[in-house]
GUDO-793569 format. One record per residue: x, y, z of N, C-alpha, C in turn; residue in one letter; residue number from 1. Coordinates in pm, whole numbers. Example, Ala and Ser with C-alpha at 12.3 -4.5 7.8 and 13.67 -1.06 7.14 Angstrom:
<atoms>
ATOM  n_east  n_north    n_up  ca_east  ca_north   ca_up  c_east  c_north    c_up  r    k
ATOM    1319     -569     780     1230      -450     780    1320     -330     780  A    1
ATOM    1285     -225     708     1367      -106     714    1290        3     787  S    2
</atoms>
This chain:
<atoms>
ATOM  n_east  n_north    n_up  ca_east  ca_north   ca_up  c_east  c_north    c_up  r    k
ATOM     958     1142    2582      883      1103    2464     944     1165    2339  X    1
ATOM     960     1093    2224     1002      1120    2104     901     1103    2010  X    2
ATOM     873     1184    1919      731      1182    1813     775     1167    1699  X    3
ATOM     764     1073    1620      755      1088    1474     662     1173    1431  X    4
ATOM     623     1265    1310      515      1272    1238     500     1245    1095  X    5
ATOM     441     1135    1064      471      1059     923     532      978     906  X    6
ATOM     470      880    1047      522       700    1088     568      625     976  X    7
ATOM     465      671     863      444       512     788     510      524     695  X    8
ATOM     630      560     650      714       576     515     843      485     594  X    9
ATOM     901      494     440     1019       416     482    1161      486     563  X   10
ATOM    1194      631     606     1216       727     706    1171      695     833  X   11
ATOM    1017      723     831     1000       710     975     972      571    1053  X   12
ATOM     985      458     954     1031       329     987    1140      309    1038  X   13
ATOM    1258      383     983     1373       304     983    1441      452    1140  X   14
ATOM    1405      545    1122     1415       599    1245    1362      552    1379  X   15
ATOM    1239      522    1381     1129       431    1495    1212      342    1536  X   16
ATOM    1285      231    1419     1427       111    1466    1515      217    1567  X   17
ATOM    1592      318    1522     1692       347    1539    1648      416    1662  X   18
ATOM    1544      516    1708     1516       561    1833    1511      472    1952  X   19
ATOM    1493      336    1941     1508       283    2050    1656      295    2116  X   20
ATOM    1714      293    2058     1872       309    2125    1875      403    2195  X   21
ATOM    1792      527    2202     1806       669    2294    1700      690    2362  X   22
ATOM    1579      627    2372     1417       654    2456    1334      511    2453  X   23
ATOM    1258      489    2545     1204       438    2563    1051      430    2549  X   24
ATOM    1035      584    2482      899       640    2465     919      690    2364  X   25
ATOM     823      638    2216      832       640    2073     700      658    2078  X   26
ATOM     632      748    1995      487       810    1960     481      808    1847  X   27
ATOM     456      728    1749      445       744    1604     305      789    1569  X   28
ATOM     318      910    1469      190       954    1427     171      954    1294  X   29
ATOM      86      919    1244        3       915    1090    -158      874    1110  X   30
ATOM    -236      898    1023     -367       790     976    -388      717     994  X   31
ATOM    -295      636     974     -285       484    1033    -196      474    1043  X   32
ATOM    -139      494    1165       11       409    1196     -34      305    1308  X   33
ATOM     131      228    1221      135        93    1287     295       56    1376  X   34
ATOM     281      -44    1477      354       -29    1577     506      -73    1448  X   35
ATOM     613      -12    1500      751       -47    1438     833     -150    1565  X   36
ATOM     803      -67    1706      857      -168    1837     774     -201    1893  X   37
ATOM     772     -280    1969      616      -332    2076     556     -216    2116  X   38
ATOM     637     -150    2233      593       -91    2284     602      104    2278  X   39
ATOM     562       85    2125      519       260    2014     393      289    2076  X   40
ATOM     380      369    2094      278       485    2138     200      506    1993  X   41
ATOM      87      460    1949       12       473    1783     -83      593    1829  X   42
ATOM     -70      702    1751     -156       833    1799    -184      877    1623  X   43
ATOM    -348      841    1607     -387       801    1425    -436     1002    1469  X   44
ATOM    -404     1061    1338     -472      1180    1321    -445     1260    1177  X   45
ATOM    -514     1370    1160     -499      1457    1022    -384     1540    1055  X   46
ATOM    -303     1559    1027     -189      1634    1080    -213     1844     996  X   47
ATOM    -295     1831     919     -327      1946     842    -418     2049     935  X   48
ATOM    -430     1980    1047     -545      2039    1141    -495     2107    1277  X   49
ATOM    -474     2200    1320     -338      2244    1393    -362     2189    1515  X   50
ATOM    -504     2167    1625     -561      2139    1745    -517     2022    1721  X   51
ATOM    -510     1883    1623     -399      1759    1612    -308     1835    1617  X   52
ATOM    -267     1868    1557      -91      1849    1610     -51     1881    1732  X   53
ATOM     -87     1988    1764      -73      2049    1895    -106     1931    1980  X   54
ATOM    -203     1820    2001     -235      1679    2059    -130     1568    2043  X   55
ATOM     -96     1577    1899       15      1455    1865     172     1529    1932  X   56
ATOM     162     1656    1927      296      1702    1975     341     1689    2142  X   57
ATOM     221     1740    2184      228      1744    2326     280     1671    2457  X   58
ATOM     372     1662    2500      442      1603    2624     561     1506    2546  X   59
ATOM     580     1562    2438      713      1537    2324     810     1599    2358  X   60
ATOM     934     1513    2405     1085      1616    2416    1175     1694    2257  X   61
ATOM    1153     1560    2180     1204      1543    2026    1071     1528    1929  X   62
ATOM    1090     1613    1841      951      1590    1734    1006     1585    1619  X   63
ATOM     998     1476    1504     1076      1478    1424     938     1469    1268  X   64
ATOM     937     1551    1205      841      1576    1074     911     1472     984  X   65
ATOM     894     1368     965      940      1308     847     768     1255     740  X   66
ATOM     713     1369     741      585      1330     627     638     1314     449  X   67
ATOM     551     1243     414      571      1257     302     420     1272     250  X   68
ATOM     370     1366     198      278      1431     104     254     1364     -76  X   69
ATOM     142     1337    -109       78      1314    -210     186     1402    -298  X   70
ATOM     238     1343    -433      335      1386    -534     253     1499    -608  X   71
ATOM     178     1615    -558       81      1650    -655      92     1806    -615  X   72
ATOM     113     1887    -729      179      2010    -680     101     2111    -602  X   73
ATOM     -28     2099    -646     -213      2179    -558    -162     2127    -418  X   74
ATOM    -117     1978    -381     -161      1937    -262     -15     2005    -204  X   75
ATOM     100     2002    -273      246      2064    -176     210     2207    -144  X   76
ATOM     124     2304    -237      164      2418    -252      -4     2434    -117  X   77
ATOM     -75     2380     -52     -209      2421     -19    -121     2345     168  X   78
ATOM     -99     2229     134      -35      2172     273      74     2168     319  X   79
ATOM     194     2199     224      320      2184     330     334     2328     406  X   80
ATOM     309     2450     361      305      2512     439     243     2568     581  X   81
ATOM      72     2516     583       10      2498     705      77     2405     785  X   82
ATOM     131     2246     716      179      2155     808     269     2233     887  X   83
ATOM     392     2267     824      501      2363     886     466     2429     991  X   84
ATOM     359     2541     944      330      2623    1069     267     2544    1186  X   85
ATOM     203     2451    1159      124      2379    1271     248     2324    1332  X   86
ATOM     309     2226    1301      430      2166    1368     529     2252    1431  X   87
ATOM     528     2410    1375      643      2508    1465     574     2563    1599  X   88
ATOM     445     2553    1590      382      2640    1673     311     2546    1775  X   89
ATOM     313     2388    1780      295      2286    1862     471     2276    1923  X   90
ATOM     538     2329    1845      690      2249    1934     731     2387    2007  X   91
ATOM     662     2505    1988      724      2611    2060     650     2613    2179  X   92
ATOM     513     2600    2176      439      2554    2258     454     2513    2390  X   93
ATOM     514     2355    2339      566      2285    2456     727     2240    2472  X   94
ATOM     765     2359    2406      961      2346    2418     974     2231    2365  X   95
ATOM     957     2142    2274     1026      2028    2188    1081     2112    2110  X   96
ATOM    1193     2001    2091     1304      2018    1986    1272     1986    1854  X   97
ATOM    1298     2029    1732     1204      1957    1603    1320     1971    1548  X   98
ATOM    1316     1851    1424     1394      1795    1317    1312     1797    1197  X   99
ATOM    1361     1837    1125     1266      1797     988    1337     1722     858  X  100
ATOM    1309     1611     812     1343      1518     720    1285     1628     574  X  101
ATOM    1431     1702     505     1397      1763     397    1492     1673     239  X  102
ATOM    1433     1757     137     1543      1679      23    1603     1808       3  X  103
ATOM    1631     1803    -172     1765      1922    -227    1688     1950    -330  X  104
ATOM    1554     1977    -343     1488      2056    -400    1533     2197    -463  X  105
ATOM    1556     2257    -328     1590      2426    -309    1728     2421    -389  X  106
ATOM    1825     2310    -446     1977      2344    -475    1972     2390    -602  X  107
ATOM    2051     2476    -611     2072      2550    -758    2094     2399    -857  X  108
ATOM    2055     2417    -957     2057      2269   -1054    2226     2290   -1099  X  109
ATOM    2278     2429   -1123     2417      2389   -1203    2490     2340   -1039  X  110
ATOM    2463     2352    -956     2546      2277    -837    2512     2187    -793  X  111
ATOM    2418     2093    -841     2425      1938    -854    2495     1823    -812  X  112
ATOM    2680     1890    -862     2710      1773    -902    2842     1798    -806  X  113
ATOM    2813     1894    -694     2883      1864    -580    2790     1924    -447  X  114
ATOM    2691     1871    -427     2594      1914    -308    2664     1914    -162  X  115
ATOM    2665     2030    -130     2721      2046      47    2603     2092      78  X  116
ATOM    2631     2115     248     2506      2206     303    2513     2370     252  X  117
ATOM    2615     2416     207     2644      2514     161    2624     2559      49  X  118
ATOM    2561     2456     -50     2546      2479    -179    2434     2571    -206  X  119
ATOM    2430     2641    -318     2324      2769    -341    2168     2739    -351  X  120
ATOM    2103     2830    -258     1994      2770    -264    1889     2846    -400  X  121
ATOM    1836     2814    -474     1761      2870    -637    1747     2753    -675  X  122
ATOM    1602     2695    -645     1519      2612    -706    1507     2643    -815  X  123
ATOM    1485     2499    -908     1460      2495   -1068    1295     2425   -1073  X  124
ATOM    1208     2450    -945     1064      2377   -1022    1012     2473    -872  X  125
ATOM     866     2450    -932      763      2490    -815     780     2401    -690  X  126
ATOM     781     2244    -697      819      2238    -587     904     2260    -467  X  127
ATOM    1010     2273    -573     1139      2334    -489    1135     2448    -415  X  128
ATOM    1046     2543    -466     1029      2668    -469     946     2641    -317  X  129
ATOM     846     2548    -304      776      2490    -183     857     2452    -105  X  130
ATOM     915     2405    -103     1079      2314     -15    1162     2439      31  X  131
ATOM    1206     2581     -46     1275      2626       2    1216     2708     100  X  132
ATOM    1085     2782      82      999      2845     137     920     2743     324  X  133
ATOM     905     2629     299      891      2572     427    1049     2558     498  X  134
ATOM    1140     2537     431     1291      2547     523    1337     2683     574  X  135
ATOM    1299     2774     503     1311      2898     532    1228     2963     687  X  136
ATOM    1083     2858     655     1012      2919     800    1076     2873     947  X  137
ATOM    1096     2712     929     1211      2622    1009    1313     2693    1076  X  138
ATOM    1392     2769     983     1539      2821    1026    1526     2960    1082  X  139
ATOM    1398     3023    1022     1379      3162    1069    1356     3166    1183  X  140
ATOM    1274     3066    1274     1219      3062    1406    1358     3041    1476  X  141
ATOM    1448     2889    1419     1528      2858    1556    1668     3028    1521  X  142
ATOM    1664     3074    1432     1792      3170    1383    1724     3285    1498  X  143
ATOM    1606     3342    1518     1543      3435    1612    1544     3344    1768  X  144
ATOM    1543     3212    1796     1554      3168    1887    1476     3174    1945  X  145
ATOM    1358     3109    1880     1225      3081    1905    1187     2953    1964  X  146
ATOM    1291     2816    1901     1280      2730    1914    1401     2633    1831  X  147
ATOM    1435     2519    1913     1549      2461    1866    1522     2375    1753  X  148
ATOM    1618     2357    1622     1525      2278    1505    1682     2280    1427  X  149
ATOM    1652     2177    1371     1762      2121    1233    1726     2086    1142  X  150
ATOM    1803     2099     996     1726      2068     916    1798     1908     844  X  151
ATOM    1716     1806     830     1827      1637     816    1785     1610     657  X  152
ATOM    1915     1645     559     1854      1637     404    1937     1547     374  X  153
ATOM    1879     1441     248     1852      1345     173    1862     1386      52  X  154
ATOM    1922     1270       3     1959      1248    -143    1806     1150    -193  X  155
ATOM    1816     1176    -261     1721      1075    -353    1706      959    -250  X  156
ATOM    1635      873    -248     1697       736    -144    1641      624    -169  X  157
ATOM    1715      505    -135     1705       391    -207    1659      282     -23  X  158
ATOM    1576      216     -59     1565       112      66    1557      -40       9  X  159
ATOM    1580     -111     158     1579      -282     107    1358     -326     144  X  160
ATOM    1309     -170     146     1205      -256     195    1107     -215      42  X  161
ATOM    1052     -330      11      954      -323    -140     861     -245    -155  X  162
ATOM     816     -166     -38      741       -98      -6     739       68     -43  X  163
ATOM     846      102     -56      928       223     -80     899      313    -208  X  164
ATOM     854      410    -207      829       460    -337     942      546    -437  X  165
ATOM    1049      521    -387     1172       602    -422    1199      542    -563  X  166
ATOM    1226      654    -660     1280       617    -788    1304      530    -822  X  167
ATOM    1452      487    -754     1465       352    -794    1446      221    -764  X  168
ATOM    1314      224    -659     1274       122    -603    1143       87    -717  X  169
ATOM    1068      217    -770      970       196    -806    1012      172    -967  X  170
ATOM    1090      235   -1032     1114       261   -1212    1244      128   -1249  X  171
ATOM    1319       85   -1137     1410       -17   -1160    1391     -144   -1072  X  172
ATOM    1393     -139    -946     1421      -257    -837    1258     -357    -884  X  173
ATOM    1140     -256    -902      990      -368    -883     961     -379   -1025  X  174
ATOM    1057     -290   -1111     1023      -370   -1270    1084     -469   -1271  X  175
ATOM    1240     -513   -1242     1310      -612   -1222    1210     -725   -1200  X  176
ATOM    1168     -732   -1066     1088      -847    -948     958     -844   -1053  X  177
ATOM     932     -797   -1118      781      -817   -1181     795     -852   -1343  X  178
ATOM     942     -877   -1393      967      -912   -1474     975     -819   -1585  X  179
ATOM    1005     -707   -1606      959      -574   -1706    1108     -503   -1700  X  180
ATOM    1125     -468   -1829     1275      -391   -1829    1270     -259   -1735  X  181
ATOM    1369     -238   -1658     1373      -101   -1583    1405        4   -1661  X  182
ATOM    1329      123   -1604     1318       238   -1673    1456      361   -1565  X  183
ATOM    1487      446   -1687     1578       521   -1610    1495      697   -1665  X  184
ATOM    1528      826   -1589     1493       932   -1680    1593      976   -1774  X  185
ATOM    1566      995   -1844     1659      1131   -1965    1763     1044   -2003  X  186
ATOM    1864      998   -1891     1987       955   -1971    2054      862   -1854  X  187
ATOM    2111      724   -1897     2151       666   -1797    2312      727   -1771  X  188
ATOM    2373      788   -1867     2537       830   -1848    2605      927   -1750  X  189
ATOM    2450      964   -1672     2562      1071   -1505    2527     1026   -1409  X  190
ATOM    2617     1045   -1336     2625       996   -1141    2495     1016   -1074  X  191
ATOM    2432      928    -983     2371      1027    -905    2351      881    -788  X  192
ATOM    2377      994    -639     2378       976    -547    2199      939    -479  X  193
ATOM    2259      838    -408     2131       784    -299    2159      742    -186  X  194
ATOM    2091      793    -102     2084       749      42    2036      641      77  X  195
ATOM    2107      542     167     2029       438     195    1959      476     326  X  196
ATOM    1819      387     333     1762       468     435    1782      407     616  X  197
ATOM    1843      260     601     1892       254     725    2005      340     788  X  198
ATOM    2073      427     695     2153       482     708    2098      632     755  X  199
ATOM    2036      666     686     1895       751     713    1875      739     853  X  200
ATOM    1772      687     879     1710       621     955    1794      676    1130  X  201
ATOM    1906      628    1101     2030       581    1231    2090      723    1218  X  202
ATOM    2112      814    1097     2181       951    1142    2083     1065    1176  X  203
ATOM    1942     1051    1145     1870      1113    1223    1787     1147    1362  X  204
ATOM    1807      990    1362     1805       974    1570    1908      993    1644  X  205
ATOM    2073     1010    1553     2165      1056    1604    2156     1257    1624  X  206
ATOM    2110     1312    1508     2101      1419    1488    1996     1479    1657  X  207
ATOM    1851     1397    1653     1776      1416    1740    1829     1461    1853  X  208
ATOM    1910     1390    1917     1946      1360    2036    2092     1407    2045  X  209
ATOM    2141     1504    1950     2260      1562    1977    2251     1752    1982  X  210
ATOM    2280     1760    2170     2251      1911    2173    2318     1993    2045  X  211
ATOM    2434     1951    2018     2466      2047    1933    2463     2061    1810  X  212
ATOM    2419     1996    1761     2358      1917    1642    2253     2058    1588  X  213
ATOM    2160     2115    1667     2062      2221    1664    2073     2347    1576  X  214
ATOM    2017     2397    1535     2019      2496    1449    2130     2538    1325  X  215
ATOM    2093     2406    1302     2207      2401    1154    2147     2265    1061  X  216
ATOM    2164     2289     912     2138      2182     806    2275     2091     816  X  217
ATOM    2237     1974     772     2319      1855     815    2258     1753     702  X  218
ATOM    2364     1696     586     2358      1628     493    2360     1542     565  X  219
ATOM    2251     1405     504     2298      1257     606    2400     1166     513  X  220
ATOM    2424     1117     590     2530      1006     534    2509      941     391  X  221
ATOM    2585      964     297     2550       884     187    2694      829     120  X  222
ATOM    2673      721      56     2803       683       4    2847      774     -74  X  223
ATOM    3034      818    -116     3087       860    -213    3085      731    -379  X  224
ATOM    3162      839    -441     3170       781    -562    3026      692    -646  X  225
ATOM    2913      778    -690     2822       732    -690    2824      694    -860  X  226
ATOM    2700      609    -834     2718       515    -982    2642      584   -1058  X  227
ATOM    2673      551   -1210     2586       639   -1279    2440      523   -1323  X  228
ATOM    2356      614   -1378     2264       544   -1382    2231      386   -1481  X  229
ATOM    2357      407   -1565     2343       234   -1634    2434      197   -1531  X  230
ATOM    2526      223   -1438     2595       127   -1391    2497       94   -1263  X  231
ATOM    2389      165   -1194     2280       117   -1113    2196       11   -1170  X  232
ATOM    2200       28   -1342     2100       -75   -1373    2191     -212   -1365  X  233
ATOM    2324     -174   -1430     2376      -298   -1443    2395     -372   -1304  X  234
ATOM    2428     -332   -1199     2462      -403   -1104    2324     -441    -992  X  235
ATOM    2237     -411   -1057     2117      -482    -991    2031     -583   -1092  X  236
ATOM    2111     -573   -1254     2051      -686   -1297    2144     -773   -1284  X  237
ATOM    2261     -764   -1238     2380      -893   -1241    2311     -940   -1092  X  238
ATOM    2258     -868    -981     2212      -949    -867    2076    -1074    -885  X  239
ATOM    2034     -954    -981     1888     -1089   -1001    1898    -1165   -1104  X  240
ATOM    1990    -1165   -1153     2036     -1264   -1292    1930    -1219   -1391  X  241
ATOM    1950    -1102   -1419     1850     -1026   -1545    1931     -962   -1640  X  242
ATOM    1865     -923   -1735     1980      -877   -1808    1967     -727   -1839  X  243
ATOM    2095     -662   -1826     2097      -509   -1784    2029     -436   -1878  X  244
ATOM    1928     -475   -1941     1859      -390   -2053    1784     -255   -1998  X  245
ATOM    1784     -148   -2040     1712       -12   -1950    1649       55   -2085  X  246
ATOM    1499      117   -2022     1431       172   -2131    1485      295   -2057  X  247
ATOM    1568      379   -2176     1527       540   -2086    1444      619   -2149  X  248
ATOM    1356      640   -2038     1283       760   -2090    1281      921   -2096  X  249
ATOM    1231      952   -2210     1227      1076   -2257    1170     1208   -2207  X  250
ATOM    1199     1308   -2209     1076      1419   -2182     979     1415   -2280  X  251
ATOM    1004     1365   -2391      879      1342   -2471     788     1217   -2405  X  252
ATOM     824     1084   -2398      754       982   -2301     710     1028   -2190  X  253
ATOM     771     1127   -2098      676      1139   -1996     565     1264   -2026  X  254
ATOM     585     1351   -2151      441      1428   -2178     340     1292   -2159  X  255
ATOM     388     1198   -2289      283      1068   -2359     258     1041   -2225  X  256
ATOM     344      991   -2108      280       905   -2028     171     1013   -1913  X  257
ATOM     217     1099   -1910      146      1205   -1826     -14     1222   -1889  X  258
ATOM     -75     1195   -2002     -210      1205   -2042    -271     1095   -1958  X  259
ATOM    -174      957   -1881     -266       871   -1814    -209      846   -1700  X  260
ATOM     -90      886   -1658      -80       842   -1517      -7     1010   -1457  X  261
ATOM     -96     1088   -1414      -63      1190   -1311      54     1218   -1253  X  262
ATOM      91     1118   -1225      217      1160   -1118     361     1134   -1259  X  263
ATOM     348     1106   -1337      450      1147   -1437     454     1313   -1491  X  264
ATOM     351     1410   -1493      330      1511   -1491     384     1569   -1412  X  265
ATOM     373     1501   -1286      430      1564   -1144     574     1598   -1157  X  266
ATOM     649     1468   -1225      784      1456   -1205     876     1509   -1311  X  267
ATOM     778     1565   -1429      835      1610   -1521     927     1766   -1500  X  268
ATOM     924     1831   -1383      974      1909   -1363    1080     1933   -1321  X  269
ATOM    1092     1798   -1247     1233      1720   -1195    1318     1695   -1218  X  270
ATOM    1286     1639   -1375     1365      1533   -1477    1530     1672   -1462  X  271
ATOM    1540     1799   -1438     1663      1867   -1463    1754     1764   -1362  X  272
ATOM    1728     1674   -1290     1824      1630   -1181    1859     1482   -1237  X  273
ATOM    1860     1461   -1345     1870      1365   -1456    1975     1390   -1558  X  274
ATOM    1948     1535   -1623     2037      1594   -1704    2189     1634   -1628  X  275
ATOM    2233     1595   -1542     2376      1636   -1514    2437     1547   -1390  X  276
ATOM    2509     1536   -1368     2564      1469   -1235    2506     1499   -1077  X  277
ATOM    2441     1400   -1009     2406      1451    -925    2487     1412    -804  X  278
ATOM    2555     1477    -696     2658      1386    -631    2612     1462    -470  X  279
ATOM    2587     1411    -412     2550      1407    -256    2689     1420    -162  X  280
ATOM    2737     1526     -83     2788      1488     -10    2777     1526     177  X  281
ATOM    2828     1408     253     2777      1384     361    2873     1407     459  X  282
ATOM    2993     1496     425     3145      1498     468    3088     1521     583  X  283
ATOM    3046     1710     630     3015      1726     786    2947     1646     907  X  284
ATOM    2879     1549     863     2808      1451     944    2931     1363     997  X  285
ATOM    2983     1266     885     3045      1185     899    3176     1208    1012  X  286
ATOM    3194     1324     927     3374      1357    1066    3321     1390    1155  X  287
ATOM    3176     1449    1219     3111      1458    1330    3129     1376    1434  X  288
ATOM    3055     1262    1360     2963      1146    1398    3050     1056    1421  X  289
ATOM    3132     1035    1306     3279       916    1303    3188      813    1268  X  290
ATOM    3090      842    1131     3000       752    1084    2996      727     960  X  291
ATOM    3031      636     914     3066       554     781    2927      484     660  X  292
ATOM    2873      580     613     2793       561     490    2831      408     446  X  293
ATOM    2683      331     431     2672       197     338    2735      177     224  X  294
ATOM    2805       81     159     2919       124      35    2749       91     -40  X  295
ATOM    2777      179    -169     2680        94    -260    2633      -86    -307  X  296
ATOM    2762     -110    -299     2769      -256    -319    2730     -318    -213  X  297
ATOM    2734     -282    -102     2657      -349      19    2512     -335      45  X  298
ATOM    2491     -214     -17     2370      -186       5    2282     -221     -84  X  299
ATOM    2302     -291    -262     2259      -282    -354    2227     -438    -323  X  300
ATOM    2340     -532    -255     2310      -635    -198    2232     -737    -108  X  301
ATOM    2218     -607      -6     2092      -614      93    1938     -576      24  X  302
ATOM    1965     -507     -65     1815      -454    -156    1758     -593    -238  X  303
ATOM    1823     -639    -288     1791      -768    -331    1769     -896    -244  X  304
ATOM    1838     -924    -188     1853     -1012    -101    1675    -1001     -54  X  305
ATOM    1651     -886      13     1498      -819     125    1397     -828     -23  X  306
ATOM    1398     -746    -164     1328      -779    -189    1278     -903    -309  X  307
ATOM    1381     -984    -316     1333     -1091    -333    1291    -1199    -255  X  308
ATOM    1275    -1153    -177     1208     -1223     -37    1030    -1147     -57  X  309
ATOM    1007    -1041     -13      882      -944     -35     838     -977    -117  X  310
ATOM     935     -977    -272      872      -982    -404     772    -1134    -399  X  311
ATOM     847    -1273    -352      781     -1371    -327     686    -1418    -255  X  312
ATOM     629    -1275    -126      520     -1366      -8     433    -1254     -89  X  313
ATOM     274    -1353     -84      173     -1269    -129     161    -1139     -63  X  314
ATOM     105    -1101    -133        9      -954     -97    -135     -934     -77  X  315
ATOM    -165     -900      59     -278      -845     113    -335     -768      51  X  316
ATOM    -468     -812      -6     -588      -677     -96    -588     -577     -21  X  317
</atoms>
């Protein structure tokens, strides 16, 4: 048995695809999760509650944390750390192996703009500061050899499914489809890297299921030579025949917009990963693995293609 925890994002979707290739027994867990293969194991629970997890974990070989948490800094700083402990102390439990789906929170901001697994860890926001502090508990257990665990980090990330709440699915790809100029932060003129998440998806069920893979951080696959942010706008309005117009917004616009929508508040702390080049790299995986990252242009292709399809079938109240 292999466990997701935090079925329903676009991660533990596109992993759920990719685990079939190695098990036959997929347990996806969330609130409501819903089947990804016929025959998924749906186990609905609060994962904040340790007697669940310890239930959702149990008779699991591979346990893989790919949650994603409410954007809201009370809720990172009150739950990711209980989640953590609950999920280390259900997989030591019953000897599963755990993976955890992290970002680059924890990276020093002036090293940005060449990210290895090696790069310095000195967060620039509270959340980060949350991110480095739950990776830290992760590595402390399997480094004492408590329990086997890796850590599988992500760039920003981009998917073909409409559903996706990633930057540029939500501030560029569904303003596009909804007819509204796309928004960029701070400045469209530096690089920054994204993961696609089938790509995602396929190097973390590889990671799962590779003994030696264990007790070490592991960048996933992401394309080189990344576009900067007008050349992301431009080449997704030349797909939908729009025209490359981009509002960028300000740290002053997101104070204004933060008096009415919350989660711009959230992200205002972020915006430093805007101000400079952000560049992802995925070298150690790849010469591993002998696994070849989505070119952008292929992938920017398939994003359109999927959601102008989505964008067109109604939507369920």
């Amino acid at each position: 048995m292999q466990t997701i925890l935090g079925s329903g994002g676009s991660i533990g979707l596109e992993l759920a695809t990719a685990l079939k290739q190695y098990t036959g027994k997929i347990r996806l867990v969330s609130r409501n999760p819903r089947k990804v293969n016929k025959d998924d194991e749906l186990f609905s629970t609060d994962l904040t509650i340790g007697n669940n997890v310890d239930a959702a974990v149990k008779g699991s070989e591979v346990v893989y944390l790919t949650v994603g948490l409410k954007y809201d800094l009370k809720v990172w700083q009150e739950t990711w750390p209980l989640l953590m402990r609950n999920v280390i102390n259900a997989c030591k439990k019953y000897n599963a192996r755990m993976v955890f789906f992290d970002n680059v929170y924890m990276y020093d901001k002036d090293h940005l703009g060449n990210m290895t697994e090696d790069t310095p860890i000195n967060p620039s926001s509270r959340k980060g500061e949350i991110r480095t502090k739950i990776a830290a508990m992760l590595m402390d257990e399997a480094n004492k050899g408590n329990i086997k665990a890796l850590i599988a980090r992500s760039a920003d990330f981009y998917s073909p499914y409409y559903t996706s709440t990633s930057m540029l699915n939500e501030m560029v790809i569904k303003r596009f489809n909804s007819g509204q100029a796309p928004m960029w932060p701070i400045s469209t003129m530096f690089k920054h890297s994204f993961t696609y998440t089938p790509d995602a998806g396929k190097a973390v069920a590889i990671l799962g299921n590779s003994a030696e893979a264990y007790n070490q951080v592991w960048h996933l696959p992401t394309a080189t030579n990344p576009l900067t942010g007008k050349e992301w706008v431009n080449s997704l309005a030349e797909g939908y025949g729009k025209k490359p117009k981009v509002v960028t917004v300000s740290k002053f616009m997101f104070n204004m917009l933060g008096a009415f929508m919350p989660v711009m508040r959230e992200i205002k702390e972020m915006l430093y990963q805007y101000e400079r080049d952000y560049v992802f790299k995925s070298d150690k995986f790849e010469k591993k693995f002998r696994f070849s990252p989505t070119p952008y242009t292929e992938g920017i292709k398939k994003i359109i293609r999927q959601t102008k399809v989505a964008a067109s079938e109604p939507q369920l109240a």
